[in-house]
C-alpha positions in Angstrom: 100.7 82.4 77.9 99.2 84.3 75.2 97.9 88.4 76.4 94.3 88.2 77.7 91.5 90.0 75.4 90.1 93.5 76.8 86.9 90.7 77.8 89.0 88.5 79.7 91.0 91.3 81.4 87.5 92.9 82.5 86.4 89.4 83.8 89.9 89.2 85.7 90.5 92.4 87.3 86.5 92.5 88.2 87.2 88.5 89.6 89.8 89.7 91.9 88.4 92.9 92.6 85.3 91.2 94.1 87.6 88.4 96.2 89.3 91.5 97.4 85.9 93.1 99.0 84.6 89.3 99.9 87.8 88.9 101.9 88.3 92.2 102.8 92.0 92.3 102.1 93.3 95.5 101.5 93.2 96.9 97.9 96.7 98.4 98.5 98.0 95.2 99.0 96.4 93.8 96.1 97.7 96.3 94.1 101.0 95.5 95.3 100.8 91.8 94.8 99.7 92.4 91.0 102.6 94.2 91.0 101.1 97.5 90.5 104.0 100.2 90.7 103.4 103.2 93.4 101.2 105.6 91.1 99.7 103.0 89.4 98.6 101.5 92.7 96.4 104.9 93.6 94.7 104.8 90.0 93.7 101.2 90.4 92.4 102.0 94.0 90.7 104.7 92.4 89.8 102.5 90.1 91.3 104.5 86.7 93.3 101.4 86.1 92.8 98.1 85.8 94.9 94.8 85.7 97.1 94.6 81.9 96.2 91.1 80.4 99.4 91.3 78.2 101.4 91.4 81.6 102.3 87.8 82.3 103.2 88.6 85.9 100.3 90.8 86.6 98.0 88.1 85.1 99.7 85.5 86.9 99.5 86.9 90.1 95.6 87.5 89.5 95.1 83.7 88.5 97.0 83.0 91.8 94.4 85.1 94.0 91.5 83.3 92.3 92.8 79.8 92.4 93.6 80.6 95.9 90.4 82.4 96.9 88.7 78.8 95.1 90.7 76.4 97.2 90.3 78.7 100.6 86.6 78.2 100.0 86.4 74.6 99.3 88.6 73.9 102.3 86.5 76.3 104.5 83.0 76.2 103.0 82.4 80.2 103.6 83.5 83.7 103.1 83.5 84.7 107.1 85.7 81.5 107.8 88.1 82.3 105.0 88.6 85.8 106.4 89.4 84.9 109.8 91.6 81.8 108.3 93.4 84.6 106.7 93.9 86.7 109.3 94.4 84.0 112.1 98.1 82.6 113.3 98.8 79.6 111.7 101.3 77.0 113.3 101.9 75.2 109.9 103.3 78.0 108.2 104.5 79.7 110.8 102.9 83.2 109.9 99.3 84.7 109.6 98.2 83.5 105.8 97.5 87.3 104.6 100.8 88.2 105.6 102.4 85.6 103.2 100.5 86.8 100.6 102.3 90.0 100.0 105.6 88.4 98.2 105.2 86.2 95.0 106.9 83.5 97.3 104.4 83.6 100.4 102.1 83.7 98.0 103.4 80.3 96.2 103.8 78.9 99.5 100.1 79.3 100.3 99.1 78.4 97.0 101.2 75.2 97.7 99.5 74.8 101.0 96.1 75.1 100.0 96.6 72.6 96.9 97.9 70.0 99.2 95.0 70.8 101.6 92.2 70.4 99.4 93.9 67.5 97.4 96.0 65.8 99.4 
């Protein structure tokens, strides 16, 4: 993966910045799951930082919140229903999906979950 452009990083971090308030899942644990370190995590809550686009983990991780945010709302048609999908116990993966979400793995296991979901 070649580094985004200072455009597409813009269009990125604003991307998951907005599924962030749509969902309302903590900006600290975004920051986290871009793999913002500890100071860097209060300047891009502050918002004095934003997501590096030649980062290949920090982009990755970005893509993964969209592409998940994407398939969340084709399987569940609206915002209020994704939230409380998120935040609800779920038998089939034996957690609450927004706590998965914090490790690259959880993350990949939703990911994986939602794929199969939506496409079978």
């Amino acid at each position: 993966m070649q580094p985004f452009s200072d455009e597409q990083t813009i269009v990125l971090d604003n991307a998951v910045r907005r599924i962030t308030d749509i969902l309302a899942i903590d900006e600290f644990l975004v920051a986290q799951i871009l793999g913002f370190d500890d100071d860097a995590r209060i300047a891009y809550l502050n918002g004095q930082t934003s997501i590096d686009g030649s980062n290949k983990i920090m982009v990755g991780a970005a893509l993964q919140i969209i592409e998940l945010y994407t398939l969340l709302e084709t399987m569940l048609n609206d915002d209020e229903s994704v939230r409380k999908w998120l935040n609800a116990d779920n038998v089939a993966l034996a957690s609450r999906p927004i706590e998965l979400i914090t490790t690259p793995e959880g993350l990949n296991d939703l990911l994986t979950y939602a794929r199969t979901t939506v496409h079978g």
